[in-house]
N, C-alpha and C positions, 0 to 999 in steps of 0.2 A: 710430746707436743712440740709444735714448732709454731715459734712466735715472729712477728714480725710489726714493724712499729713502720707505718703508714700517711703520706699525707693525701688525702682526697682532694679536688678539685674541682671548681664547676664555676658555672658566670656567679659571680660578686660571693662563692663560698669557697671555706676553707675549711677540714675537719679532720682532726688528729684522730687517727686510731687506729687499734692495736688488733691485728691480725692473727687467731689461734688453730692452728692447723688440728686436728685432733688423730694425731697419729702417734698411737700409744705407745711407751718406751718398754714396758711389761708386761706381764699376766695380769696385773693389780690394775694397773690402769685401763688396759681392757675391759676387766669385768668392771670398774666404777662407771663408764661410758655403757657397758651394755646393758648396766641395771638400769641405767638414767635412759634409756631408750635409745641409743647411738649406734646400734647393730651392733654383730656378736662378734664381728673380726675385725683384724686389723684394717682389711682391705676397705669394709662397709666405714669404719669412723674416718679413715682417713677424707672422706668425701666432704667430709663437717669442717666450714672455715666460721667461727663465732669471732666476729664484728663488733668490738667494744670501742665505742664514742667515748674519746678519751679527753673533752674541754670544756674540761671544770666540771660545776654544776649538770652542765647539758651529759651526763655519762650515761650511757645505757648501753645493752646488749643483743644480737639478735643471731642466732645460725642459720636461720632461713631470710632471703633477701627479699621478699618476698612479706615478709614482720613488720618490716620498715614504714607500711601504710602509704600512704601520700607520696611521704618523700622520696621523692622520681632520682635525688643524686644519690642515696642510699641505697636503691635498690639496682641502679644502672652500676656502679661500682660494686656492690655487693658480686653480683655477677660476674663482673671481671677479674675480681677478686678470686672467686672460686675459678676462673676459668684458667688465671693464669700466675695462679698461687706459687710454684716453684720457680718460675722465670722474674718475680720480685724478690726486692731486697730492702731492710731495713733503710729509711729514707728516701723511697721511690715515692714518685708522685701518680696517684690513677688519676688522671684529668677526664671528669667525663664527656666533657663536648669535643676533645680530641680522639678520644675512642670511637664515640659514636659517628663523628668524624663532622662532625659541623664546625670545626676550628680546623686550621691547617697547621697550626704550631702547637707544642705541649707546654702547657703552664711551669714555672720554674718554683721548686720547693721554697716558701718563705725562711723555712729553718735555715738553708743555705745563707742567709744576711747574718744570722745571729755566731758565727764560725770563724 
């Protein structure tokens, strides 16, 4: 598995969370992922990016972006997430009104102030 520690962005939101790629290191973790439904190979789990809200209280989990219901920055990000899962890195910021491209500038990580 490849993990990646994430800050989300959107007008007046901010939301920590941790990015699990599901690209199995073994045979073991393969089959634990294929009995749990995640396809039988490497190639099929790899597709799987589970999206854990990581602030505070508000924690929960989703592999489909799509889970997220309502929440339009959840599921806008969720996507770009999966879209562009290897060209991020621990600490990147997905801004979704820069993606979608209604902002001309990309939001600056708050973690960045506490450093």
């Amino acid at each position: 598995m490849t993990t990646k520690l994430l800050e989300i962005r959107d007008s007046a939101t901010r939301i920590s969370v941790l990015a699990i790629r599901f690209d199995p290191a073994d045979d073991l973790e393969r089959a634990i992922f294929a009995q749990n439904g995640y396809g039988s190979d490497i190639e099929d789990q790899s597709r799987y990016v589970m999206l854990v809200r990581i602030n505070g209280s508000e924690t929960s989990a989703n592999y489909d972006p799509y889970a997220w219901g309502q929440a339009r920055t959840m599921l806008l990000a969720h996507q770009h997430i999966l879209a562009h899962f290897n060209e991020l890195e621990t600490g990147d910021v997905v801004d979704v009104e820069f993606e979608q491209g209604w902002k001309p500038d990309k939001k600056r990580a708050e973690w960045r102030d506490m450093l």
